[in-house]
C-alpha positions in Angstrom: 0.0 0.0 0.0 1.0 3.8 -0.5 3.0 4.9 2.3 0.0 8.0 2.5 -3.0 5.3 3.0 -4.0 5.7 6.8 -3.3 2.4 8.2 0.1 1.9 6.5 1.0 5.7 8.0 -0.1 4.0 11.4 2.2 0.9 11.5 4.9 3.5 10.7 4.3 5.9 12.9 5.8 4.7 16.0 9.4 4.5 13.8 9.1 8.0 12.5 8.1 9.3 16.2 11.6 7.7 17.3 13.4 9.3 14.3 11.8 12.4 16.2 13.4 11.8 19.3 16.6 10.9 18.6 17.1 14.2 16.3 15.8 16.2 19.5 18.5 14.4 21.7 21.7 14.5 19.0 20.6 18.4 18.7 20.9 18.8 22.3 23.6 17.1 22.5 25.6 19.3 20.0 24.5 22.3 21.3 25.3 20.8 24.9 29.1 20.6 23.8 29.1 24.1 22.3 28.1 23.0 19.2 26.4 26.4 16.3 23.8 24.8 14.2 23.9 26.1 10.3 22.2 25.9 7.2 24.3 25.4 4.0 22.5 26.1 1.2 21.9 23.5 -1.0 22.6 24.8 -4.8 25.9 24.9 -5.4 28.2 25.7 -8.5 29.7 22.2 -7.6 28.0 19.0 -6.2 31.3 17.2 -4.8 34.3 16.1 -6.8 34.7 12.7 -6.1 34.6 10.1 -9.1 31.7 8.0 -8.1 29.1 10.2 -6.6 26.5 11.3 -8.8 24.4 14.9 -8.7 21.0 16.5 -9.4 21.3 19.2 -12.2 19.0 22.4 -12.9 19.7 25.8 -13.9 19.3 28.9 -12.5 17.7 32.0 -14.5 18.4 35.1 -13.8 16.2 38.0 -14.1 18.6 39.5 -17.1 17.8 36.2 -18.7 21.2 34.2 -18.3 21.3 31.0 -17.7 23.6 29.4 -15.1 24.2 25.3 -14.1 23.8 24.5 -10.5 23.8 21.2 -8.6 21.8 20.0 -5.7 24.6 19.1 -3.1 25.9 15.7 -2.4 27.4 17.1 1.2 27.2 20.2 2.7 30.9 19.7 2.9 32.2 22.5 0.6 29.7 25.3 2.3 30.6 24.0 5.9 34.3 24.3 5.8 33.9 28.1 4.2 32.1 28.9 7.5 35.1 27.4 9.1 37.3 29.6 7.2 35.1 32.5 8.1 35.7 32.3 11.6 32.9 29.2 13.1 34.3 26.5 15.4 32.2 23.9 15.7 29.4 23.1 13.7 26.4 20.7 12.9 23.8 20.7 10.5 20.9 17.9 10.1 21.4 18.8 5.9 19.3 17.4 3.0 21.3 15.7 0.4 21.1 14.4 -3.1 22.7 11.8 -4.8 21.7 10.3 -8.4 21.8 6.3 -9.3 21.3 5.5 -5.4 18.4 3.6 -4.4 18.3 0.6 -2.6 17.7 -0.5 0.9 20.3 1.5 1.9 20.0 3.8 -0.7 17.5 7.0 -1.4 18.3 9.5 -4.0 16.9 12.5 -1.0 18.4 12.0 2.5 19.4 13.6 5.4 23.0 13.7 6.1 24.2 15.4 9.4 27.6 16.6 9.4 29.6 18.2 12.0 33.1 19.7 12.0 35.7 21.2 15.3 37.7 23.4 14.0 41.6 22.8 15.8 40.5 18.7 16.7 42.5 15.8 16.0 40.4 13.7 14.1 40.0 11.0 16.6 38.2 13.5 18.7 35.5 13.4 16.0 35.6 9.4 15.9 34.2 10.0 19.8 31.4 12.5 18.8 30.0 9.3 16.5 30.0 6.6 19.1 28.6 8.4 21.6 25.6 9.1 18.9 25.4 5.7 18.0 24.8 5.4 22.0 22.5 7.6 21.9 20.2 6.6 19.2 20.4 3.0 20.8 19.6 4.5 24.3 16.8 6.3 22.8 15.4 3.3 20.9 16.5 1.3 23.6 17.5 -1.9 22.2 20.7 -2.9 20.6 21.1 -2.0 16.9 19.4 -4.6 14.2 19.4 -4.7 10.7 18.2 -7.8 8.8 19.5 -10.6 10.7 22.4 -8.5 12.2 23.0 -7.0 15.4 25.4 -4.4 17.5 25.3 -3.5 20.7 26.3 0.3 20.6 27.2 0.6 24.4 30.3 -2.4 23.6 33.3 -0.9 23.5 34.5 -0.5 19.7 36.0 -2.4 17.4 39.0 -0.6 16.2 40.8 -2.2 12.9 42.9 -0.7 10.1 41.5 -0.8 6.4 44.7 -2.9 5.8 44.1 -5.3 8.8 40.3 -5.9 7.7 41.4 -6.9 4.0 44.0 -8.8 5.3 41.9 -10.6 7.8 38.4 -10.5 5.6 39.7 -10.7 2.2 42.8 -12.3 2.7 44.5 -9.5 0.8 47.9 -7.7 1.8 46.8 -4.1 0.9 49.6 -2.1 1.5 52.0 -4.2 -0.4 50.0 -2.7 -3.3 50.8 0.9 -2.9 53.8 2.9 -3.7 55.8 4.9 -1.1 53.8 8.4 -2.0 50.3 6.1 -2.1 49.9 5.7 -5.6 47.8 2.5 -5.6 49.5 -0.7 -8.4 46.5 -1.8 -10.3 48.3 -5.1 -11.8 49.4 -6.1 -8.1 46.1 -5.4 -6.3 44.1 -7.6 -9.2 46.5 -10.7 -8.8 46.1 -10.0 -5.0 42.4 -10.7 -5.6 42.2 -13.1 -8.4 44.2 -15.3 -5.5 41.5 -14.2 -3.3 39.1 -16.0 -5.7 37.7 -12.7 -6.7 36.8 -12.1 -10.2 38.3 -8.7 -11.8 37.8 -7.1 -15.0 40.1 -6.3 -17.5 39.2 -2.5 -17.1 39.0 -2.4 -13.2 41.2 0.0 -11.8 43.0 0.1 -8.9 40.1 1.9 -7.1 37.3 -0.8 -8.5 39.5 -3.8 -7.1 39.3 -1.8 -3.9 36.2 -1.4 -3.7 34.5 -4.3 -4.5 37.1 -6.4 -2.3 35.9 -3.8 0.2 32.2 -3.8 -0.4 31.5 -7.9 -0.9 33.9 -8.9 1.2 35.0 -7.0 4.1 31.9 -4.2 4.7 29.8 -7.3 5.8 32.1 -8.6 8.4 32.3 -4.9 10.1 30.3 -3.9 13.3 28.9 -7.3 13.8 28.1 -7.5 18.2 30.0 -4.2 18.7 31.4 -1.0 16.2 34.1 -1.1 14.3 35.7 2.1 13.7 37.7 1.1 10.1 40.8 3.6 9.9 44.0 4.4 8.0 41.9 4.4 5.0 44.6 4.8 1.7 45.3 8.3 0.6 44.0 7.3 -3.1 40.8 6.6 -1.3 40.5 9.6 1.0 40.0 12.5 -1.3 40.1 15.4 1.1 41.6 14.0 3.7 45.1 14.6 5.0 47.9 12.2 4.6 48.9 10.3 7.7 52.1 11.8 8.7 54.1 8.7 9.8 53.2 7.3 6.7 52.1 9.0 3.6 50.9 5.9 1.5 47.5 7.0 4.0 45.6 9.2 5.3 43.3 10.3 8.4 40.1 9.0 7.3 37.7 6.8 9.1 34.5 5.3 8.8 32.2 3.7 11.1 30.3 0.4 11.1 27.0 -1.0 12.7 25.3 -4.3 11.9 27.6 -4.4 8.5 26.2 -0.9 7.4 28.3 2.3 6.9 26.9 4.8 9.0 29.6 7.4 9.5 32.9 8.9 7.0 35.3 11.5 8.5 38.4 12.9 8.0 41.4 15.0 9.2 40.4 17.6 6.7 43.3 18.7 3.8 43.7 22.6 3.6 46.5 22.6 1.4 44.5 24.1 -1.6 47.0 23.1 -4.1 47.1 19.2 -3.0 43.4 19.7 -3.1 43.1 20.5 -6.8 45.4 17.9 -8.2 42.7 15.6 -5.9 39.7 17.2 -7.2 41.4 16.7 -10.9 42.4 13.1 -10.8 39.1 12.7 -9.6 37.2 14.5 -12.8 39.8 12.7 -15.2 38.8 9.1 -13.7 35.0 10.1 -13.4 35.3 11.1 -17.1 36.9 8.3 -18.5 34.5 5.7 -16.6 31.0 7.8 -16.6 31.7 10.4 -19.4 31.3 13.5 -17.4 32.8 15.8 -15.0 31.6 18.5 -12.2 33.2 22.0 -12.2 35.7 22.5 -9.4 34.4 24.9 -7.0 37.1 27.9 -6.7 35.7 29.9 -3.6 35.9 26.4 -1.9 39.8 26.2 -2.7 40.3 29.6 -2.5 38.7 29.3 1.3 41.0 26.6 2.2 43.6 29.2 2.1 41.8 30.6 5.8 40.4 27.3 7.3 42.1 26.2 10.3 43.0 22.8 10.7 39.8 20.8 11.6 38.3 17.1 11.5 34.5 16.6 10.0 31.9 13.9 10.2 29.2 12.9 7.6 27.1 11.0 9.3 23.8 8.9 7.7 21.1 9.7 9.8 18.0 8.1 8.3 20.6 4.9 8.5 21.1 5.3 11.9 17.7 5.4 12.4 17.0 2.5 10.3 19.0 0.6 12.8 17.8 1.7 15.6 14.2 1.1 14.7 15.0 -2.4 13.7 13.9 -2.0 9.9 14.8 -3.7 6.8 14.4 -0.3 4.5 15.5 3.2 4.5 12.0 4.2 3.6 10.7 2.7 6.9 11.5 5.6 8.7 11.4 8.6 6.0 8.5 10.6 6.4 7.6 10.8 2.8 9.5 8.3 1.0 10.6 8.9 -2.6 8.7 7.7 -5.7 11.5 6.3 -7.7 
């Protein structure tokens, strides 16, 4: 039935009412720790510049007639750290996001994202502001995190394991064998690595695809299985504006975190050098071209920002998954108010 007929609103009810609640308690939680809560608008010249995410276009029409592209944002990411730049130290936002080709039970193309960022914080500090709201969305619902037939008790201490430990250990791959001193990742290496691994690879994978197909069939559903795993030291060609690690450059300061085998949580020790950022932000564009035929403008008030941001960490943060697991569902659309046609 429609999710708008009466009685299917009123067996979903109760799991939007606790989607209510835990919002209310991770806003006063933020603003508790001194936390500013913004709103970053969601047009933007550019959507994100990483190869595989996929925007919204529409055009903006001025009243002189011209015509100019604009993207609905897949982060408030670029917006957020040019309030950092202006001066803000710590902020959240509960942010509407778009991303094309997504759909799924994971997956909706509108979502809510929230994302928060401390200025002058070692990126582990930032690691602790997502466990404790993984605690609190399971203290809210109180029960322990479920998804399918999978289950994590938030309040267990976490699970702490670097990216190349858990393809080492889940994929039976040695990762870091496979990158060069400055990171650069050996495609040829990391395929033989997998076919070993009795993992089929295409002739046109790159060094990226093996990783993240390795990463998404075999290791994501081994993560955050009885307790959360924090997965760190994520490699710097998969961290795209993150900072490199430095005791060892072939990484970088990214993390993600893990309930029930679902990624919940990506954050960084964020890059500010806007020079590394573009050579990113291009490599990106050339890969995104040559596999999807198409590329997203670089957004220059963005890298000319950088110049002022202080050093900070950031978290992007799937909230309508978090609530998913805390309401026990088997679909993101369980607890969206008005779920998406497509």
């Amino acid at each position: 039935m429609p999710w708008w007929e009466p009685q299917t609103h009123a067996d979903r009810r109760p799991l939007l009412m606790l989607r209510g609640r835990i919002k209310a308690q991770a806003r006063a939680w933020f603003v508790a720790d001194g936390f500013t809560e913004v709103e970053c608008a969601i047009l933007q010249t550019s959507p994100g510049n990483e190869a595989h995410l996929h925007a919204f276009m529409t055009e903006a029409e001025l009243p002189d007639a011209s015509r100019h592209g604009l993207y609905l944002h897949t982060s408030p990411e670029f917006a957020a750290k040019k309030l950092l730049a202006a001066g803000e130290e710590k902020i959240f936002e509960f942010a509407r996001v778009f991303r094309n080709r997504e759909r799924g039970r994971l997956h909706a193309p509108e979502f809510t994202m929230l994302e928060w960022y401390r200025a002058r914080a070692d990126y582990r500090s930032v690691i602790d502001d997502a466990l404790a709201l993984l605690r609190l969305a399971a203290g809210e619902a109180g029960r322990a995190l479920t998804w399918l037939d999978r289950s994590c008790d938030a309040s267990a201490e976490a699970e702490w394991l670097t990216v190349a430990d858990a393809f080492r250990l889940h994929a039976g791959v040695e990762l870091l064998d496979t990158l060069s001193p400055q990171g650069a990742g050996d495609r040829d290496m990391l395929a033989s690595r997998a076919k070993r691994a009795g993992f089929a690879i295409a002739d046109d994978d790159s060094w990226s695809d093996i990783f993240s197909k390795l990463l998404a069939a075999r290791v994501e559903p081994k993560l955050g299985l009885g307790r959360p795993t924090i997965l760190y030291d994520y490699p710097r060609a998969e961290a795209a504006l993150a900072r490199p690690k430095l005791d060892d450059p072939r990484l970088a300061e990214r993390f993600e975190l893990y309930a029930c085998g679902v990624e919940l949580a990506n954050g960084f020790g964020e890059l500010t050098d806007a020079g590394e950022q573009r050579t990113r932000f291009i490599a990106e564009m050339d890969e995104k071209e040559r596999v999807h035929g198409t590329r997203y403008p670089l957004d220059e008030d963005f890298l000319a920002a950088l110049a002022g941001m202080p050093p900070a960490s950031g978290v992007a943060l799937g909230f309508d998954r978090l609530v998913m697991l805390a309401a026990g569902a088997p679909h993101i659309d369980a607890v969206l108010w008005t779920p998406p046609i497509p």
